[in-house]
C-alpha positions in Angstrom: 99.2 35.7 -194.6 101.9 36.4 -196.8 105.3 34.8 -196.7 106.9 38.2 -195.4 104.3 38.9 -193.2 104.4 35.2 -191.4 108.6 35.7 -191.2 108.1 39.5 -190.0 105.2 38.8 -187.3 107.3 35.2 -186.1 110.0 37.4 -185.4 108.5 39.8 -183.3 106.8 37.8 -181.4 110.2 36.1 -180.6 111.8 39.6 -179.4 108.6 39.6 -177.3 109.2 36.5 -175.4 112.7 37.5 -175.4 112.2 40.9 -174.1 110.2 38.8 -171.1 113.0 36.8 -170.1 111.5 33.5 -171.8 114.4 31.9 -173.3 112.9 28.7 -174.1 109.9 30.1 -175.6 112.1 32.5 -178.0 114.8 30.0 -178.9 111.4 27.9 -180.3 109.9 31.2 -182.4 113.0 32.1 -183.4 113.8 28.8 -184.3 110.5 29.2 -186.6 111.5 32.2 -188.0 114.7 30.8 -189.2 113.3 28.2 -190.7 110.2 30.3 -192.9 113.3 32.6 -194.0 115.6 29.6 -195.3 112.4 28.5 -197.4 110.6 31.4 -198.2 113.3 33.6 -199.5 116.5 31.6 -199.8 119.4 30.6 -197.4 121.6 33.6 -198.5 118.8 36.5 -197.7 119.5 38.8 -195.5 116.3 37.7 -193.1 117.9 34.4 -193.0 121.0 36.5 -190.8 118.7 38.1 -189.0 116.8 35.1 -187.3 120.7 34.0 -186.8 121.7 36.9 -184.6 118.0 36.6 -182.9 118.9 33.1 -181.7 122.3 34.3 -181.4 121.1 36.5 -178.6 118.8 33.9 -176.9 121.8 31.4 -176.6 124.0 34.3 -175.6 121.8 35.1 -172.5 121.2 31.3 -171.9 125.4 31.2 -171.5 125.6 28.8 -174.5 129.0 30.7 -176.2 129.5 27.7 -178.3 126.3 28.0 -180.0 126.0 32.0 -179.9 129.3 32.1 -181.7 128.4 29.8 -184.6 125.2 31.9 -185.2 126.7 35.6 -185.3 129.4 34.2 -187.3 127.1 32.8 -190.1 124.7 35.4 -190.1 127.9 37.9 -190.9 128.9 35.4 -193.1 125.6 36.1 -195.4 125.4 39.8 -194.9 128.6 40.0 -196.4 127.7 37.7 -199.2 124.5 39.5 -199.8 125.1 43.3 -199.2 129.0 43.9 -199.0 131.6 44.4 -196.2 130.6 48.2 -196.2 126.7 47.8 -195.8 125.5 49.1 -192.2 123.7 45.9 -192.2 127.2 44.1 -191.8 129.0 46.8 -189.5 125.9 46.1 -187.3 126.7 42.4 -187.3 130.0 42.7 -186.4 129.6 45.2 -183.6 127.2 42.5 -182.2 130.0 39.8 -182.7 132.6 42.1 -180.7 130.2 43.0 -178.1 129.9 39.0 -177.5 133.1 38.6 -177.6 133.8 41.3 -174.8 131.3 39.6 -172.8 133.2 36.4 -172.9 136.1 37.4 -172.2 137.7 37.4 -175.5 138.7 41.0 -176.4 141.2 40.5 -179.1 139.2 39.4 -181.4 136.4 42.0 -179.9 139.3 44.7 -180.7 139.8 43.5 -184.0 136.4 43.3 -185.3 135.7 46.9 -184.2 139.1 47.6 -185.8 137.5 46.6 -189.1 134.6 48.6 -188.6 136.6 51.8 -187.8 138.6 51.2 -190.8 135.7 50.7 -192.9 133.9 53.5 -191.3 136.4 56.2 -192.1 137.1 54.7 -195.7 133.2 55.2 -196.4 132.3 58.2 -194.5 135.3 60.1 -193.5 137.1 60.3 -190.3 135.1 63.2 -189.0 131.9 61.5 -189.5 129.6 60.6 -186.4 129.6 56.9 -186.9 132.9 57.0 -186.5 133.3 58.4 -183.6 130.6 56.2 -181.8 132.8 53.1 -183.2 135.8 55.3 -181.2 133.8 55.5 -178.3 133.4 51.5 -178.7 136.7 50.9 -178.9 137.5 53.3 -175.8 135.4 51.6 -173.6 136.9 48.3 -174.5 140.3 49.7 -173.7 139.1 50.8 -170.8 138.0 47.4 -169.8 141.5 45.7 -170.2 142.6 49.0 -168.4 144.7 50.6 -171.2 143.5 53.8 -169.7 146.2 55.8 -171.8 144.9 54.6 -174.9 140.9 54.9 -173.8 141.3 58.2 -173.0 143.0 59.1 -176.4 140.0 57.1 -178.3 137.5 59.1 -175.9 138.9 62.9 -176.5 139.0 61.9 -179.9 135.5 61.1 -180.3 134.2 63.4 -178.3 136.1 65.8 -180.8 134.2 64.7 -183.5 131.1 63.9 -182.6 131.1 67.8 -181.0 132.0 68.8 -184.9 129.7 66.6 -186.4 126.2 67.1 -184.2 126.9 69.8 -182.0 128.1 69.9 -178.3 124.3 69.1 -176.4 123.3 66.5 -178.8 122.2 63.3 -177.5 125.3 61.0 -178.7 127.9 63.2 -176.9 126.3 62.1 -173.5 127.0 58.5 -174.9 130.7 59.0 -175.3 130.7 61.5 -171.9 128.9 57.9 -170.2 131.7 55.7 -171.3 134.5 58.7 -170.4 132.4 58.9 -166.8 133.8 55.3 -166.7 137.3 55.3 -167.3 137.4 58.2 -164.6 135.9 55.8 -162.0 137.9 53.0 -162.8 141.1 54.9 -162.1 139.3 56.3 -158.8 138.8 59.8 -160.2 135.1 59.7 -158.7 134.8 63.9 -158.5 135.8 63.6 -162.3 133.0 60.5 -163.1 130.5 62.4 -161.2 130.9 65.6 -163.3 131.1 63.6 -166.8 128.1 61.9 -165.8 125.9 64.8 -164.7 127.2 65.9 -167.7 125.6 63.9 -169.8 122.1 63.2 -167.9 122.1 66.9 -168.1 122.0 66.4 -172.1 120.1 64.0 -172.0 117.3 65.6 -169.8 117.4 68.7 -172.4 117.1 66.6 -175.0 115.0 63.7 -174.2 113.0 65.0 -171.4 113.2 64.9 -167.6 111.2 61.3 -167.6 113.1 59.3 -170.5 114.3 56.0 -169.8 117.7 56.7 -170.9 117.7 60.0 -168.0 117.1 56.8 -165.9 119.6 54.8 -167.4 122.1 57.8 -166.5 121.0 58.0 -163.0 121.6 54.0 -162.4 125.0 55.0 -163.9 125.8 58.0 -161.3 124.6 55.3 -158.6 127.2 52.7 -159.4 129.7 55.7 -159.3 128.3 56.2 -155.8 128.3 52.9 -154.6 131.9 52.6 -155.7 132.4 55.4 -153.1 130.4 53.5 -150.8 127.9 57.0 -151.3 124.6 55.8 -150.3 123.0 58.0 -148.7 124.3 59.9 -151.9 122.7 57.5 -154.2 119.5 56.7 -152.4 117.7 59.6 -153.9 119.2 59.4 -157.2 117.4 55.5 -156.9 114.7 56.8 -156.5 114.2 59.1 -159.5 115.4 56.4 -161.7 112.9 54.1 -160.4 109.6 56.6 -160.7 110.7 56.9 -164.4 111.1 53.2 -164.9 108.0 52.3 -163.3 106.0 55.2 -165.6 107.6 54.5 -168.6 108.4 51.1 -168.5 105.6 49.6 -166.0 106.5 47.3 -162.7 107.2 44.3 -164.3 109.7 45.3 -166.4 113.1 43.9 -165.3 114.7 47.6 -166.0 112.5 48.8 -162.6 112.8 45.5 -160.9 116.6 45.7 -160.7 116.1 49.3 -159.9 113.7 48.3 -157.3 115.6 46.0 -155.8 118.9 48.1 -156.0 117.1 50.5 -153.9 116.2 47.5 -151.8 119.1 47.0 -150.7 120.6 50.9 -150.1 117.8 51.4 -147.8 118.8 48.0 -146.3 122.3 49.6 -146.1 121.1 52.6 -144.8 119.2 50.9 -141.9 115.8 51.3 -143.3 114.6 47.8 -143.1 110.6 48.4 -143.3 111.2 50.0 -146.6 113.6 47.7 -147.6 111.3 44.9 -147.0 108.0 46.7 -148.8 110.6 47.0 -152.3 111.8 43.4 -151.8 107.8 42.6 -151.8 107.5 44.5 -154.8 110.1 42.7 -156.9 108.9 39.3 -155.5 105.6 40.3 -156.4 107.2 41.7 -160.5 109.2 38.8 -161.3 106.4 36.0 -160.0 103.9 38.2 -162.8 106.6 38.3 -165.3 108.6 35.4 -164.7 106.0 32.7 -162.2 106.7 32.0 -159.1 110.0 29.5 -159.4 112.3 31.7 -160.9 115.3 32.0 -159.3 115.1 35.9 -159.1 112.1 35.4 -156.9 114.1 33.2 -154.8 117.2 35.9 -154.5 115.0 38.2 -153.7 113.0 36.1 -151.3 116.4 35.7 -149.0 117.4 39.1 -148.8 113.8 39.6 -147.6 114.1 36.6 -145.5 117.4 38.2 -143.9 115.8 41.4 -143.3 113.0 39.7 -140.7 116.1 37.6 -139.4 115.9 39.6 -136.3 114.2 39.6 -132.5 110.4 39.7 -132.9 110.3 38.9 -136.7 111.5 35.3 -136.8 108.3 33.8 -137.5 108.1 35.8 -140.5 111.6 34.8 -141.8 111.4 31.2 -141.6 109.2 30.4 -144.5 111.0 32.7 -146.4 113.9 30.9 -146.1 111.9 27.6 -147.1 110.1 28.8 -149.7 113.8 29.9 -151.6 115.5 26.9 -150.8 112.6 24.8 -152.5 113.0 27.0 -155.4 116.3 26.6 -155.5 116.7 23.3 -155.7 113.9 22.8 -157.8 114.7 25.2 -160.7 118.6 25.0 -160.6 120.2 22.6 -158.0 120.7 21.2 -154.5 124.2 23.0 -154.4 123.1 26.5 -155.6 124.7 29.1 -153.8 121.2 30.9 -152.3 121.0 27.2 -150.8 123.7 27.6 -148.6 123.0 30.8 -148.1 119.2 30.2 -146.3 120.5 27.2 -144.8 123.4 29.4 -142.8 121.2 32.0 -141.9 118.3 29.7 -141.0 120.8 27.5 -138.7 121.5 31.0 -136.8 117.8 31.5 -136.7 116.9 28.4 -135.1 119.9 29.0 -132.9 118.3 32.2 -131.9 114.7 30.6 -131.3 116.7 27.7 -129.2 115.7 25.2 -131.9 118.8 23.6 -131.5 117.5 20.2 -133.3 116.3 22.1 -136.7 119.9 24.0 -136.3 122.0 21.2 -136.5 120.1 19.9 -139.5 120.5 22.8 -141.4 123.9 22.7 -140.6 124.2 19.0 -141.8 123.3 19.8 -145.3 125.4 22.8 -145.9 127.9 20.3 -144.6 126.4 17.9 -147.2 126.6 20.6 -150.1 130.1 21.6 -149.6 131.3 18.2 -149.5 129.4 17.0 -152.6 127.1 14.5 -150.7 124.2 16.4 -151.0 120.5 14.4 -150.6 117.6 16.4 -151.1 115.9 16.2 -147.4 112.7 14.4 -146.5 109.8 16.9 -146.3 105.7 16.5 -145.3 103.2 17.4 -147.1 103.6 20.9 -145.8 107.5 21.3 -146.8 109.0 20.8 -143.3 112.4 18.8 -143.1 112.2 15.4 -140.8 113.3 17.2 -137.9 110.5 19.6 -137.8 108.1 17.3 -138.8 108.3 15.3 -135.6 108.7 18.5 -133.9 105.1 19.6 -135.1 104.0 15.8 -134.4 105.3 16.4 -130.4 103.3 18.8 -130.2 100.4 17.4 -131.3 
């Protein structure tokens, strides 16, 4: 294998494990990757930045900022060393520097990076260039997010000028800008307005992309946030479901695109007082994330208490129970005792067994959310079967 060949197939089998949610195992290939770039074609290549802003994005998901930062700041670093401040290769690691810093909370200096690159946009290309106007449409939407709404929508009719002059009025990028403009509408409460720009743009992207495209999907999920804002759901319900019969063809049913759609669906139909159905999509997501993720993710545990809160009723109690046990032991194996989804079961479990006159098991339950908020948590003595003392020498009374 040759040296770019080993660095090139490293690499992608890192965004693989990425693209599945396995952090660990694609901080480790990464990792690799890094380290046949540094020796194979120098520390100030351009491949050396890239595996930087690969791990960069690992350790951003993982939450680690301190160690995301440092990455995307050297990898810019070389790219400007190597190919100049105006290569696309640099603009392109800098818009991934501001878009981190936006998701921390940090949108100064998210503001002035995409300053730079509007600046250096228009110097190489000319203001009515379509680059620019999708750095516009950048810096809109992070207006919009500090609500400068006077300013966003100056940066949005602006790129949606030139964008219309550059491509054409039904190409694909307007419906980008048209997306963002759909929300700045809904954050000042103009829903009739987001509704229109955003039908707007899934209509351009439907004529352009196809009725079944993951991005028509992606604009669908969009119109049902703008729904839920309205508290809509009937509204959104069968807008969910289109976008989760594309997902599911397109993507497959592991894919964590139709598993949030899934489970946003979930829970409308829980809204809307369809619990069966609610409970079959829960099943479906448990069933997803075990296959993509195993069966101790904490996903599969969220989603195993909203299931478990859906058969918290008359005739279905029996059902709920392990539910709730089965998430709790996930809980505080994969995260902590004091996870939120652990108070969570135990509330709703104390009300169960308050329900089923298991007054004993109740009061237990009770103790340790008692115990969690206090900070004097003790992980509770179980059989061999996972059932707490109390319902241990329940089941041995019985015997």
């Amino acid at each position: 294998m040759s040296v770019a060949n080993r660095w090139q197939e490293t690499t992608e089998s890192g965004q693989k494990a990425f693209h599945d949610g396995k952090f660990v195992d694609a901080l480790r290939v990464f990792s690799m990757a890094l380290a046949y770039a540094e020796k194979d074609f120098g520390p100030q290549d351009p491949r050396v930045a890239a595996s930087l802003n690969n791990l960069a994005e690992v350790y951003r998901a993982q939450n680690k900022h301190q160690d995301a930062e440092k990455h995307y700041k050297r990898a810019l670093q070389i790219l400007e060393r190597a190919l100049g401040v105006t290569h696309p290769f640099v603009i392109d690691s800098m818009r991934k520097l501001s878009g981190f810093y936006r998701v921390i909370d940090r949108p100064a200096q998210a503001e002035l990076l995409l300053t730079r690159v509007l600046n250096m946009r228009e110097r190489a290309l000319g203001s009515w260039h379509a680059d620019v106007a999708a750095t516009l449409t950048e810096l809109a939407d992070l207006q919009c997010e500090q609500k400068r709404f006077d300013d966003a929508e100056q940066l949005f009719a602006r790129a949606l000028a030139v964008r219309e002059k550059a491509l054409g009025s039904d190409h694909p990028d307007i419906a980008e800008t048209l997306i963002a403009y759909a929300g700045l509408h809904a954050a000042r409460g103009k829903f009739t307005e987001a509704l229109r720009v955003g039908r707007q743009a899934l209509s351009i992207h439907e004529k352009a992309l196809g009725e079944n495209h993951t991005e028509v999907a992606a604009d669908l999920m969009r119109l049902v946030e703008i729904f839920y804002a309205q508290q809509a759901f009937s509204e959104a319900e069968p807008v969910l479901r289109r976008a989760v019969d594309i997902r599911t063809a397109a993507l497959g049913e592991t894919d964590p695109d139709t598993v949030n759609s899934v489970k946003r669906l979930a829970n409308t139909c829980r809204i809307l007082d369809k619990a069966d159905e609610a409970a079959a999509l829960y099943r479906r997501a448990i069933a997803a994330d075990e296959k993509r993720l195993g069966p101790e993710s904490v996903d599969v545990a969220d989603s195993m208490q909203q299931l478990a809160a859906i058969m918290n009723v008359p005739g279905r109690y029996s059902e709920a129970e392990p539910l709730y046990h089965h998430a709790v032991a996930i809980y505080e194996k994969t995260i902590s005792l004091n996870h939120p989804g652990v108070i969570t079961c135990l509330k709703e479990l104390s009300q169960l067994y308050q329900a089923t006159g298991k007054f004993e098991e109740a009061g237990e339950m009770d103790e340790r959310c008692k115990a969690i908020i206090s900070g004097q948590t003790k992980k509770p003595a179980t059989d061999a079967a996972g059932a707490t003392s109390a319902e241990a020498e329940k089941k041995n009374d019985s015997q």
